[in-house]
C-alpha positions as CSV (number, residue, x, y, z in Angstrom):
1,X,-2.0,3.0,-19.9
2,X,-0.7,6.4,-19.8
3,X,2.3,7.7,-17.7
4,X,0.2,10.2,-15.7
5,X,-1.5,7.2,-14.6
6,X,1.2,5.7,-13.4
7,X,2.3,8.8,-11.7
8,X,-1.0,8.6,-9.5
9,X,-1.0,5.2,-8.3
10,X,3.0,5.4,-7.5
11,X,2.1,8.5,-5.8
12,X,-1.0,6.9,-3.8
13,X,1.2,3.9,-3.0
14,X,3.9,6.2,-1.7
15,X,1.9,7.9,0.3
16,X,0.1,4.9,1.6
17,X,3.9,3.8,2.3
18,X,5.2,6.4,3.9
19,X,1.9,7.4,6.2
20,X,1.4,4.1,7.5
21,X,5.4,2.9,7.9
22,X,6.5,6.2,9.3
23,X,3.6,5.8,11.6
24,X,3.9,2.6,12.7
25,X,7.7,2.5,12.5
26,X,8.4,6.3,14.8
27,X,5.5,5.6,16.9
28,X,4.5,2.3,17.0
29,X,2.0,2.2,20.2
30,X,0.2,5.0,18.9
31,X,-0.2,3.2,15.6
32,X,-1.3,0.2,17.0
33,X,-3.9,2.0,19.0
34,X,-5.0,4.3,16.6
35,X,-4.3,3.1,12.7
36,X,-6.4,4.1,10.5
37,X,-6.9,7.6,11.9
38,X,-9.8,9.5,11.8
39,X,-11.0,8.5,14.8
40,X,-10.9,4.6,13.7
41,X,-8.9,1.9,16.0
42,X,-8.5,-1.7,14.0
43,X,-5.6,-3.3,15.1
44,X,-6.7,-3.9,18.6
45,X,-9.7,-6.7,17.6
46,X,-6.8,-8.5,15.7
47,X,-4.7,-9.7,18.9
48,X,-2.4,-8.1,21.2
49,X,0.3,-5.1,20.8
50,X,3.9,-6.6,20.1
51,X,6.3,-3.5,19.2
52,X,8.5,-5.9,17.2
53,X,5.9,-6.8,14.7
54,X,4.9,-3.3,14.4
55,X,8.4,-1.1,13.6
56,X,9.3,-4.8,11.2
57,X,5.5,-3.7,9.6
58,X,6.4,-0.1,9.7
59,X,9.8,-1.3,8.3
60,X,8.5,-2.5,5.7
61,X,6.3,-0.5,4.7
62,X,9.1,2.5,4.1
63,X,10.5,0.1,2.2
64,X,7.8,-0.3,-0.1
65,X,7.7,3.3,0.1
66,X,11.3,4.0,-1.0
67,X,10.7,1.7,-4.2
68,X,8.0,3.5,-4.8
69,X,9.6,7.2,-5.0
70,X,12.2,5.8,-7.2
71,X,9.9,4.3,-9.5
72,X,8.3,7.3,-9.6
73,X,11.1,9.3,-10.3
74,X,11.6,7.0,-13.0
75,X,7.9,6.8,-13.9
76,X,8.8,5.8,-17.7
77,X,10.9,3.1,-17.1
78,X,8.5,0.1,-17.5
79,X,10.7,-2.6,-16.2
80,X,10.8,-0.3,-12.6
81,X,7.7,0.2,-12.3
82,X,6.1,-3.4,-13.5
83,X,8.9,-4.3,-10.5
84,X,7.1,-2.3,-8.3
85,X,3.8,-3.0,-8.9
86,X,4.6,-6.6,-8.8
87,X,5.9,-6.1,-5.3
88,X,3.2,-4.5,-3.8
89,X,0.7,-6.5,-5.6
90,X,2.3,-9.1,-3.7
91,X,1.8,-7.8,-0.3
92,X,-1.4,-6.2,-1.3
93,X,-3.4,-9.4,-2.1
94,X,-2.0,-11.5,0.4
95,X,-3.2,-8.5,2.8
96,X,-6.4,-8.0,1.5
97,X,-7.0,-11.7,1.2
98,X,-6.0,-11.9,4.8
99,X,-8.2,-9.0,5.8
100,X,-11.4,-10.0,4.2
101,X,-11.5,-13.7,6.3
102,X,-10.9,-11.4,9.5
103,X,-14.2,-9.1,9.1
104,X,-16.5,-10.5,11.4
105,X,-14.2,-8.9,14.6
106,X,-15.5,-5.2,13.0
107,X,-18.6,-3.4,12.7
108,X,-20.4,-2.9,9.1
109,X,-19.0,0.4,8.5
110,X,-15.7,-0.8,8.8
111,X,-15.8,-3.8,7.2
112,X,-16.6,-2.2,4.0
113,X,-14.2,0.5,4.8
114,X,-11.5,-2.3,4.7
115,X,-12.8,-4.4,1.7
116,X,-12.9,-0.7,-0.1
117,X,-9.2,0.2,1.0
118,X,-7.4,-2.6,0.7
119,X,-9.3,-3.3,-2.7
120,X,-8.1,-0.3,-4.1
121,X,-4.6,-0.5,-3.3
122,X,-4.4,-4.0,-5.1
123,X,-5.8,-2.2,-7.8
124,X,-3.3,0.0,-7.6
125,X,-0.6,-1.9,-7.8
126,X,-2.1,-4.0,-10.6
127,X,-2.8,-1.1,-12.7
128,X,1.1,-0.6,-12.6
129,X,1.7,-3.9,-14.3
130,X,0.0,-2.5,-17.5
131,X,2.8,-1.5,-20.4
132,X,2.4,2.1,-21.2
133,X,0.4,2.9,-24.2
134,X,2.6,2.2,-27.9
135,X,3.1,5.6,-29.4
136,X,3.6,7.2,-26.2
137,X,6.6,9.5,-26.4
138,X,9.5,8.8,-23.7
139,X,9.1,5.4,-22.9
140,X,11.9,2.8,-21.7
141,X,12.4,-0.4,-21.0
């Protein structure tokens, strides 16, 4: 694994962090309504809006997101950023695993569109569990 690796998927995860938290979290009815974007609604099919559960999700989620920007900061400090991959692999498999016994409520399209996100960011996270390459110049423990 090679640190510009790990800068990617830290970076993808902070993003992922910070887009969905700060949505949910600042706005969370138009979150609920409206998350993924791009003209795509699926939270509604999974039970009714409760504000509380959204800004503690959107909570959460900056959270994740804060980690992430100081691991990435710290991108060649292996112990950080095994931490932080550990930590979102966490919530990303239990989410995905959640996810893909909940399909049938959505349409082709986007139940492939959720196997395929959700997929990748456990991916993500896993890849972050990978030791840096030996030889590579910089790294710490």
């Amino acid at each position: 694994m090679s640190t510009r690796i790990r800068y990617v998927s830290l970076g993808l995860l902070a993003v992922v962090g910070l887009y969905t938290g700060g949505w949910a979290y600042f706005s969370p009815t138009g979150w609920y309504a409206n998350f993924p974007g791009l003209g795509l609604s699926w939270l509604p099919q999974l039970g009714p809006y409760n504000e509380h559960l959204v800004k503690d999700a959107g909570a959460m989620f900056l959270a994740l997101a804060l980690l992430t920007i100081v691991a990435l900061r710290e991108v060649r400090n292996t112990r950080l950023v095994q931490t932080t991959g550990a930590v979102w692999l966490v919530f990303n498999v239990l989410h995905f695993s959640y996810h893909v016994q909940h399909l049938d409520m959505y349409g082709t399209r986007d139940q492939v569109l959720n196997v395929v996100f959700l997929a990748a960011l456990v991916l993500l996270s896993a890849v972050l569990l990978v030791p840096v390459s030996p030889g590579r110049r910089g790294d710490t423990k």
